[in-house]
C-alpha positions in Angstrom: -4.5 -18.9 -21.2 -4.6 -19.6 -17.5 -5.7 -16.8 -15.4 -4.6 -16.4 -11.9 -4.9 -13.5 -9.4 -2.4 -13.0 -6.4 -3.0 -10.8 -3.5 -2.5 -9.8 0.0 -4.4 -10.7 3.0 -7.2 -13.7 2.7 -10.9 -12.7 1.8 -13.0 -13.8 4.9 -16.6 -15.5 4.6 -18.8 -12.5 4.0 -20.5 -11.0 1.0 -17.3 -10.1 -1.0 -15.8 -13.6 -1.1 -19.2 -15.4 -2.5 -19.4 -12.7 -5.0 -15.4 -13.3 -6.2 -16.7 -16.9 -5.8 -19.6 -16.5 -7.9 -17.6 -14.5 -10.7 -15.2 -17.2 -10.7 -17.5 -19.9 -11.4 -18.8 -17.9 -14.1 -15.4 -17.5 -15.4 -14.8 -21.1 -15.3 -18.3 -21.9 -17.4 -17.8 -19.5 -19.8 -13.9 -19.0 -20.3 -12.8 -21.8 -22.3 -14.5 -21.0 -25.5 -12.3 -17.8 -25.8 -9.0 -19.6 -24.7 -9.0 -18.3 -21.2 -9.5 -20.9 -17.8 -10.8 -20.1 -14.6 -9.7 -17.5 -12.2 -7.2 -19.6 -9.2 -7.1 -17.2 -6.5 -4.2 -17.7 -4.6 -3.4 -15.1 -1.2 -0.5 -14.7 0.8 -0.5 -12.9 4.6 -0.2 -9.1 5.1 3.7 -8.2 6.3 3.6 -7.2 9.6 7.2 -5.1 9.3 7.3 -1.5 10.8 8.0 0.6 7.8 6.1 0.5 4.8 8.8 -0.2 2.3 9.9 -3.3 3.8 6.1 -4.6 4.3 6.0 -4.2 0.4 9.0 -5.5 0.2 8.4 -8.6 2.1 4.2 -8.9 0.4 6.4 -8.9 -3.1 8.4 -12.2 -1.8 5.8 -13.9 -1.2 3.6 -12.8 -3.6 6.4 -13.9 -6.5 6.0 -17.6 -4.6 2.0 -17.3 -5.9 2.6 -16.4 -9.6 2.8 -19.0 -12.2 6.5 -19.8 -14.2 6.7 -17.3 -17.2 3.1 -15.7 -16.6 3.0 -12.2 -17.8 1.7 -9.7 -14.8 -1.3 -7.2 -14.7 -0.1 -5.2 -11.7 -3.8 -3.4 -10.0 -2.3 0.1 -8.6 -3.6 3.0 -8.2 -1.6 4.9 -10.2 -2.3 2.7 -13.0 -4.2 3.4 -16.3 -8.2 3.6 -15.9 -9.3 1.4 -19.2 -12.2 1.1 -20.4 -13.7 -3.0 -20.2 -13.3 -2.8 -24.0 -9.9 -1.7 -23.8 -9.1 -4.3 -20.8 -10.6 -7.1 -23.1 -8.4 -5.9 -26.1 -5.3 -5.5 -24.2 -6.2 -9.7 -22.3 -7.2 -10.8 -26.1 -4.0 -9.7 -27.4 -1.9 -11.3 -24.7 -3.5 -14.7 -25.6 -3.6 -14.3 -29.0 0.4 -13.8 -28.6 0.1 -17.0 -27.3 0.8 -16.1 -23.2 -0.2 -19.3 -21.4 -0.4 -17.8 -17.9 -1.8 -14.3 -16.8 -1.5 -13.1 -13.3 -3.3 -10.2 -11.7 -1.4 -8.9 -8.7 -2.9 -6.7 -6.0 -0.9 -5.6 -3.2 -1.4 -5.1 0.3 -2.6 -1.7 2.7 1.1 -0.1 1.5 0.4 -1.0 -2.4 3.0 -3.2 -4.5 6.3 -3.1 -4.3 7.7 -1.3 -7.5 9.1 -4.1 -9.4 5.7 -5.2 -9.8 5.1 -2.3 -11.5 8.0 -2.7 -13.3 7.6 -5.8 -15.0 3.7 -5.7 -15.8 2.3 -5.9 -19.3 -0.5 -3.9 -17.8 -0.5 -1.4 -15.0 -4.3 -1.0 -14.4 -6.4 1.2 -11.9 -9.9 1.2 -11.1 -9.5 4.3 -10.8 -8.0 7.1 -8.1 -10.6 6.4 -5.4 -9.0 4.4 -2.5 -10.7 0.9 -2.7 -10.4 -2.0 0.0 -8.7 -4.7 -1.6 -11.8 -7.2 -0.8 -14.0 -4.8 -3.1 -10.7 -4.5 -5.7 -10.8 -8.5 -6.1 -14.7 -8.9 -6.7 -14.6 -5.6 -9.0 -11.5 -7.7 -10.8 -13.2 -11.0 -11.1 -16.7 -9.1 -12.8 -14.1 -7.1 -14.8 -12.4 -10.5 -16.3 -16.3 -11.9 -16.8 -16.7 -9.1 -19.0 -14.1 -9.4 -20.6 -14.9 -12.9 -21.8 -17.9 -11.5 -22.7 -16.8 -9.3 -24.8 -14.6 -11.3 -26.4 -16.8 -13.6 -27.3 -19.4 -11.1 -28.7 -22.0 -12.0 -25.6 -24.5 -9.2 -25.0 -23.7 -8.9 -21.0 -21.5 -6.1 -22.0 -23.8 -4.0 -23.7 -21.6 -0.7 -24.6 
């Protein structure tokens, strides 16, 4: 299953883009041998409309440019379920096993995502109800999908 992850606003050179960059390497090494690829990061520019509805509204345009044909959508919100990496790795596994070929993580800009997004996710997931700056939301995303293949293939870096 190909793994891609959309967002708003571009990752600048700094700390938080070598460690996305660093978890996707791992991802890419490590990935294939439980049916998952590489992380693509793809980003699109914050809206710069006045009111928030039509910023999101404008982010989920061209965020839908950046998501694969037919993928299925884990939607990062705030007001999403807080799962467990087990339960994250069991809810990826069973996607591919259902034989999903592309899986997109979507986060959204400053305003959140626009509610389709929401809508039409397999997964609504939160990392909890802390406000987190999207650069931090992206690294903690890319370790979270390590894990994962980790756990699903029985590795001992998750240790729980």
């Amino acid at each position: 299953m190909r793994l891609t992850l959309a967002a708003v606003g571009r990752l600048k050179a700094g700390p938080e883009r070598e460690l996305v960059a660093r978890y996707a390497e791992r991802i890419a090494a490590t990935g294939k041998a439980v049916g998952l690829s590489g992380l693509t990061l793809k980003e699109t520019d914050e809206s710069r409309a006045r009111r928030p509805e039509d910023r999101k509204a404008e982010e989920a345009r061209a965020l839908r440019t950046l998501i694969p044909d037919g993928a299925r959508l884990v939607a990062l919100d705030e007001r999403g379920k807080s799962l467990s990496s087990e339960k994250f790795a069991a809810e990826i596994g069973v996607l591919r096993d259902g034989g999903q070929r592309d899986l997109c993580f979507v986060i959204g800009g400053a305003d959140g995502l626009d509610e389709s997004f929401r809508n039409e996710a397999a997964i609504v997931f939160s990392f909890g109800a802390a406000t987190l700056p999207h650069q931090i939301v992206r690294a903690l995303l890319a370790e979270q999908v390590y894990r994962t293949i980790s756990i699903l293939a029985g590795h001992p870096y998750h240790r729980a």
